[in-house]
C-alpha positions in Angstrom: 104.4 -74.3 -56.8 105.3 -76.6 -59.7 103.8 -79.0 -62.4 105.5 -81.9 -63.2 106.2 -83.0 -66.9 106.8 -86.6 -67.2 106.7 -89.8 -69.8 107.0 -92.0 -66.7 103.8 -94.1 -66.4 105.1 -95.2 -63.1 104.4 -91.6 -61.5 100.7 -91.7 -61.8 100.4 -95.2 -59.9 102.9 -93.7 -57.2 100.9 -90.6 -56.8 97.4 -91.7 -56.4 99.0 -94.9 -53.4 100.4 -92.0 -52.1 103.6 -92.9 -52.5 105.1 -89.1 -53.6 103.9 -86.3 -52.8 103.0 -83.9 -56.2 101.6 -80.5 -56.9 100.6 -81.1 -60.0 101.4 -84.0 -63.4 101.1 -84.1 -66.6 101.8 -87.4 -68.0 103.0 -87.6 -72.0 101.4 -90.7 -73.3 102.3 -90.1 -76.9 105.1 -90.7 -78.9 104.8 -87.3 -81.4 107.0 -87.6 -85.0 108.3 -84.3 -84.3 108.2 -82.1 -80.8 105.8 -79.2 -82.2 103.3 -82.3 -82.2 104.1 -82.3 -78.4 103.9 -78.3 -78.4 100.4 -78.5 -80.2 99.0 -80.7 -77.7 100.8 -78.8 -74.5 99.1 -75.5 -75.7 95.5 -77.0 -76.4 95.6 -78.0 -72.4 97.2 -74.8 -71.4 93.7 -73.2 -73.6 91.5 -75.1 -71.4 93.5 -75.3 -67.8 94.9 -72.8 -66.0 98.2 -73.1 -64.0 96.4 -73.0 -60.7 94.1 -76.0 -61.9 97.0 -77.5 -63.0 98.9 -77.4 -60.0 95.7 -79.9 -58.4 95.6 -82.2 -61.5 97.4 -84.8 -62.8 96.8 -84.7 -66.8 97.5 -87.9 -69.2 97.6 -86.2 -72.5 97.2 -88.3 -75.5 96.9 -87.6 -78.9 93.9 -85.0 -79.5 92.8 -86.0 -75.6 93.6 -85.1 -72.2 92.0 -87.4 -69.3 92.1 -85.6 -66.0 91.9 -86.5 -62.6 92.0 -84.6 -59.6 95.6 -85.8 -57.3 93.9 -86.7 -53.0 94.6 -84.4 -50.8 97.2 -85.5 -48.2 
């Protein structure tokens, strides 16, 4: 199973009207100065999530916080 990685803030309206299908999103709501900013915050949710968790959540990571929401069952 996969995760999606996306800066489309679109997706997360589409997945929760149940509009697409998805296994599992995390949404990029920050615009980093360099992409080891993007890195940093990538590896502080991978310390707290694992990928099985992942694959049932859909993640908005922001700078320093993650706000995460469990995608409906189908």
């Amino acid at each position: 199973m996969a995760v999606y990685l996306t800066r489309d803030k679109d997706y997360g309206s589409l997945v929760f009207l149940g509009k697409i299908a998805c296994p599992g999103a995390i949404l990029l709501r920050i615009t980093p100065e360099t992409i080891d900013e993007v890195h940093a915050e990538l590896a502080r949710l991978f310390q707290h999530r694992t990928e099985e968790e992942l694959q049932k959540l859909f993640c908005a990571v922001e700078p320093k916080r993650h706000r995460i929401r469990h995608i409906p069952l189908e």
